[in-house]
N, C-alpha and C positions, 0 to 999 in steps of 0.2 A: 576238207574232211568228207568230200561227197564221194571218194573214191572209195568200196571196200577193203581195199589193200592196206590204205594208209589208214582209214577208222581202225583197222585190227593190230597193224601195229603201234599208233600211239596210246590207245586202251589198254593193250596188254603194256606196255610199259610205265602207266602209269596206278595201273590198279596189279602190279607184280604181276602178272599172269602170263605165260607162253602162249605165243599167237597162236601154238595148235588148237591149244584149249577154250577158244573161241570160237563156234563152230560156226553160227549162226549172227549177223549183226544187218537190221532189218532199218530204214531209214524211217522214221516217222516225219508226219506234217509237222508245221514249226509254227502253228497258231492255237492258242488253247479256246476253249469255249469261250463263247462271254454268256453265261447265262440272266445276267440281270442287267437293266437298262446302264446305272453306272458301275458297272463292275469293268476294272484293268482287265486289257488283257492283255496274257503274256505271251511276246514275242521271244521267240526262241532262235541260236543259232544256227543247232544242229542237232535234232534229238533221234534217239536210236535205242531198237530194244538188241540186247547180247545174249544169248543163249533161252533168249527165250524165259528170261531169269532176271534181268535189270532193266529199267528206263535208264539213260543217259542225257544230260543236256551239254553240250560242252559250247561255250561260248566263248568270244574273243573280246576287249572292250581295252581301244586303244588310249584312252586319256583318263583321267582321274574323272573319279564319278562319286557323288555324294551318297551316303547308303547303301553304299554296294553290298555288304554284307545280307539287309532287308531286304533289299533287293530279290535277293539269291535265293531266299528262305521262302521268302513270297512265290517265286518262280517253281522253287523245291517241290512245296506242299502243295500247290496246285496242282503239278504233274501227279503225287501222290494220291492225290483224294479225286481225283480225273478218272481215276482208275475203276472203283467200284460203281456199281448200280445197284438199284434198291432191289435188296433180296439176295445180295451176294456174300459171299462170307471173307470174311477179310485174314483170311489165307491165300484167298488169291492177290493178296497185294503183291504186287512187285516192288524192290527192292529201287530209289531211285538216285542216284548221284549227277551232281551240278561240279564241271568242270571248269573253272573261272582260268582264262589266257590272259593276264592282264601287262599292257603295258605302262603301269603305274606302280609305282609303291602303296601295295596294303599295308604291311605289316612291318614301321620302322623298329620294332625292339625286338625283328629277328633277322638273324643275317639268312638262314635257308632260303633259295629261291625257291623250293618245292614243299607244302603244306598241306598239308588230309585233317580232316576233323569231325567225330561222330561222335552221337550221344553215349555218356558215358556217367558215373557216377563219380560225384564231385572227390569223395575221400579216397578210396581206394579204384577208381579206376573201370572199376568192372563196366562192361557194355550195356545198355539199360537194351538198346536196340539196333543191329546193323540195318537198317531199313532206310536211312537218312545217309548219306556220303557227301562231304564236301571237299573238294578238291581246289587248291589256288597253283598256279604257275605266275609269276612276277618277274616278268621277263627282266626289269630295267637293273635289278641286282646283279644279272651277268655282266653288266658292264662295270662292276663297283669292284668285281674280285671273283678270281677262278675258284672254280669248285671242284669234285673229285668226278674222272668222267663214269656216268652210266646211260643207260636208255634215255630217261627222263632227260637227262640232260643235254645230251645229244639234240633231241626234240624241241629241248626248249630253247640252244644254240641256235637250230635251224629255223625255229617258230620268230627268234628275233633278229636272223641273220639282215645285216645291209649291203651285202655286196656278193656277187658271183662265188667267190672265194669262199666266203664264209658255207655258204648254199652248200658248195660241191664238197668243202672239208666234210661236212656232216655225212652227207648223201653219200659217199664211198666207204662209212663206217656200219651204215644200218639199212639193208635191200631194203625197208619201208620208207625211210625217209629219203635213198633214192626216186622209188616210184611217185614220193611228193615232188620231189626235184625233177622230173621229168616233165610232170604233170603242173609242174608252172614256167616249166620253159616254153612250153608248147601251147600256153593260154592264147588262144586267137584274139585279137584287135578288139573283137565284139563281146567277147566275153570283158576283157579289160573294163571294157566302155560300163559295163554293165553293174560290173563291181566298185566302179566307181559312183556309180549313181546311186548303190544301194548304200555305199557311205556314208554319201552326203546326206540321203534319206534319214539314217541312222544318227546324224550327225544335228539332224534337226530336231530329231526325238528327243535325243540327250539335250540340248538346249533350252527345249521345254519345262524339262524335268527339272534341270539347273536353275530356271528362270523364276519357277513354280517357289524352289526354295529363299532364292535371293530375294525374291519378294517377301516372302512371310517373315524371313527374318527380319528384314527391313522396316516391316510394318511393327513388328514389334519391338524393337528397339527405335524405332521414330527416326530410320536413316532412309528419306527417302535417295539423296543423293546417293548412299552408298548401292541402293539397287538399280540405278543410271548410268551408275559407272562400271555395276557389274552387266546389263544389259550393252552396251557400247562397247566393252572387252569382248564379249562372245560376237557381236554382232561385225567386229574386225575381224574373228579367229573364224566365219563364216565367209566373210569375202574373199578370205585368203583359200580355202576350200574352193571360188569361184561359185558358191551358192547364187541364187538371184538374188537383186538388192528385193524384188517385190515379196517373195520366201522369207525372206531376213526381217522384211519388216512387218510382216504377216505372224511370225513367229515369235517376235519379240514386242507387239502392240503397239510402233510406235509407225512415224508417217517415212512416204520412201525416201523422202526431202530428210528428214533427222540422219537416214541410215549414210546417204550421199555428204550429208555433211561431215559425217563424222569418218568417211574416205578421205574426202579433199583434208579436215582438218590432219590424219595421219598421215596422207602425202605430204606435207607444209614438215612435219614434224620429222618425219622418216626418211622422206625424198622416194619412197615405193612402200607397197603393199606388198 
């Protein structure tokens, strides 16, 4: 999404809008403030103002994530309230939507792969405020059953494609999601390498996060073995990433001897990693 062409046309196809109608789409930094010693801060995928008129976040999150909803909201608002300074008047708020790419299932008791959701009033509907957008794409529903073809869909075919074929069906229906397919044909070596490290980076965060939860639960329901064994699962789904064992065990608080054993004990088990 770093290319103008292709931000303009997967925005307009997924917020209805005609790519002309987009004049302006401006790349912002993808770190938000930390203004107090423990305050999160949030990392972002890819944020961008449009016309001069909306913030955007649009991220991608390839495995099940606990919270993700909270997550989303927390990320939301902070872009939100980012926005004013003291003595400003809050008309000049901009408008901000959170574009979730998920390759998991959100939402099992619905079959649409594609979801928008803004505040609204519980009885009749009426919009309390457009100022909030949440967007989900769920990519893993494309494989469960076809859906009716449009833009979005198109995007979100290409966004989960696995093989050349799938790539190039898409890319000869829609000039934007062409110039995506160009622009990942032509990824150089180093760029590759690059993106892969920032996965695994990514990949460590999430594990934290995951780690943080499987423990409190643990703790309070008195399992400590259940968070051992959820620490050991992630810590194999990390070597198989090719993480380092000293990362791994750096990450999960345990010795590099624990993480190495419980390789060997999966090889005995598996016959490979």
């Amino acid at each position: 999404m770093l290319n103008e062409k292709v931000r303009r046309g997967f925005i307009s196809a997924l917020l209805d809008k005609k790519p002309e109608e987009i004049k302006e789409i401006t790349l912002l930094p993808t770190i938000l403030r930390k203004e107090y010693k423990d305050d999160k801060i949030g990392i972002l995928d890819v944020r961008v103002i449009f016309n001069n008129e909306s913030q955007i976040d649009l991220e991608m999150q390839v495995g099940p994530f606990d919270f993700w909803a909270e997550r989303t909201v927390f990320y939301l608002c902070r872009m939100y309230t980012e926005q004013i300074k003291e003595g400003d008047s809050y008309g000049t708020l901009m408008k901000c939507i959170h574009i979730g790419i998920l390759d998991f299932k959100l939402f099992d008791n619905m079959e649409n792969f594609y979801s928008s959701f803004h505040l609204r009033e519980d009885t009749c509907g009426m919009l309390y405020t457009d100022q909030l957008e949440f967007h989900v794409l769920e990519l893993t529903k494309l494989r469960e059953r076809e859906y009716p073809d449009s833009e979005i869909y198109q995007w979100a075919k290409f966004l989960s494609g696995k093989s050349e074929e799938e790539f190039r069906e898409m890319a000869e229906k829609n000039e934007y999601i062409n110039e995506a397919y160009e622009i990942l044909k032509h990824l150089s070596e180093d760029e590759k390498k690059r993106m892969e490290y920032e996965a695994r980076e990514k990949a460590l965060r999430d594990y934290n996060h995951q780690m943080y939860w499987a423990e409190k639960r643990g703790l309070e329901r008195g399992i400590q073995r259940g968070v051992n064994e959820g620490k050991k699962e992630m810590a194999l789904k990390l070597l198989k990433e090719n993480i380092l064992v000293d990362l791994i065990a750096l990450a999960a608080g345990v010795s590099t001897e624990q993480v190495e054993a419980w390789r060997n004990e999966n090889v005995l088990t598996h016959h490979a990693i």
